[in-house]
N, C-alpha and C positions, 0 to 999 in steps of 0.2 A: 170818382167816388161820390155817391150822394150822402148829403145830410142833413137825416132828419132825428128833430129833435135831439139833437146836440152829440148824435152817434153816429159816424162815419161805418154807413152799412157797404160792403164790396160790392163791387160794379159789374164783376163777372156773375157772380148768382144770380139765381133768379130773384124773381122780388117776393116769391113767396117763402124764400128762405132767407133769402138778405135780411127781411123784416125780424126775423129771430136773433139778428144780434142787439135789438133792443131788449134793455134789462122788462121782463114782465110783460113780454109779446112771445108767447108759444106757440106752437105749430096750429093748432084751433083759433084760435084770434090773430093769428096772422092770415091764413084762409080766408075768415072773414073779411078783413080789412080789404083782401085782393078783391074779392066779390064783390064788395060793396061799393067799393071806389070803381068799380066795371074795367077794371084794369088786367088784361090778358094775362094769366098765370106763368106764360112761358116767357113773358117778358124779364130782360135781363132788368137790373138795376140801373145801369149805366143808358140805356134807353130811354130811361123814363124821364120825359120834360119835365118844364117847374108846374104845368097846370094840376100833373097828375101827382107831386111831389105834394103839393101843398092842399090834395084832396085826399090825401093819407095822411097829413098833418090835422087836417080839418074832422077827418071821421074818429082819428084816435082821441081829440080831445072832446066829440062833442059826443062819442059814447061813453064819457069821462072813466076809460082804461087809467089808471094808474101806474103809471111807469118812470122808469129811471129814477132821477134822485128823491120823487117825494115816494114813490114805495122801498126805496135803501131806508130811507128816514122811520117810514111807519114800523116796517119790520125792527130796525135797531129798537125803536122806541116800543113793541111790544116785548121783545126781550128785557128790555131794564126794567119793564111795569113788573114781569114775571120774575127778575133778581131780588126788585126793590121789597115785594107783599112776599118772600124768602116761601114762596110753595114749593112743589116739588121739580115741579121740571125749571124753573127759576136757579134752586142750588144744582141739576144737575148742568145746565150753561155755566152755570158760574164755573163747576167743577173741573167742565170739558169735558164728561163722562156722556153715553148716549140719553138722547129722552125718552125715547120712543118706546122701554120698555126693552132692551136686547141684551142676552145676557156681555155680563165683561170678563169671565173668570178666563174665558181663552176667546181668542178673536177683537171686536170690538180695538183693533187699531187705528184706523184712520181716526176714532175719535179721541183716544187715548196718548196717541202719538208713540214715538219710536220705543222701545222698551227700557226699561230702568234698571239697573239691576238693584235688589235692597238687601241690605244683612248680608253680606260677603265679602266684606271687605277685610283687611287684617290691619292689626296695628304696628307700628314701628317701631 
């Protein structure tokens, strides 16, 4: 198993989809990455020497991609900028409710989480 930049990518994939286990490497910039470093798209991961390791090391950082923990970091930290100045898609993170504008009165679960029930309850 190779790794790079501190993400153990699978040996059996290819390298142009191995490259998509790093966090902010998608299918289009990893493409690139393949092309540029001239590195054969059908190649496995597990094939690839350290010359060609540390020339996908070298192009990812000298196209300065943002990846792994300093873009976890930037994204967290646009969130709390968006909680802190209380706008609106701020309180809806805060709330756990969607942003983006989608109704909640039915659907809207994954953001919502499992259902609740309220006012049904009886007393003792």
């Amino acid at each position: 198993m190779a790794r790079i930049l501190g993400v153990d990518i699978p040996g059996k994939k290819k390298i142009e989809y191995a490259l998509r286990y790093i966090y902010g490497i998608g299918p289009a910039r990893a493409r690139t990455i393949v092309v540029d470093a001239g590195i054969e798209p059908t190649t496995r991961a597990d094939d690839l020497n350290e010359e060609q390791i540390n020339k996908i090391m070298a192009l990812i950082t000298d196209h300065k991609y943002v990846v792994e923990g300093d873009l976890r970091r930037e994204i967290s930290a646009n969130l709390k900028r968006l909680q802190a100045i209380n706008c609106y898609r701020g309180l809806r993170h805060r709330r756990g409710l969607p942003v983006r504008g989608q109704r909640t009165s039915t659907n809207a679960r994954t953001r919502k989480g499992a259902r609740r029930t309220v006012g049904a309850t009886r007393k003792s």
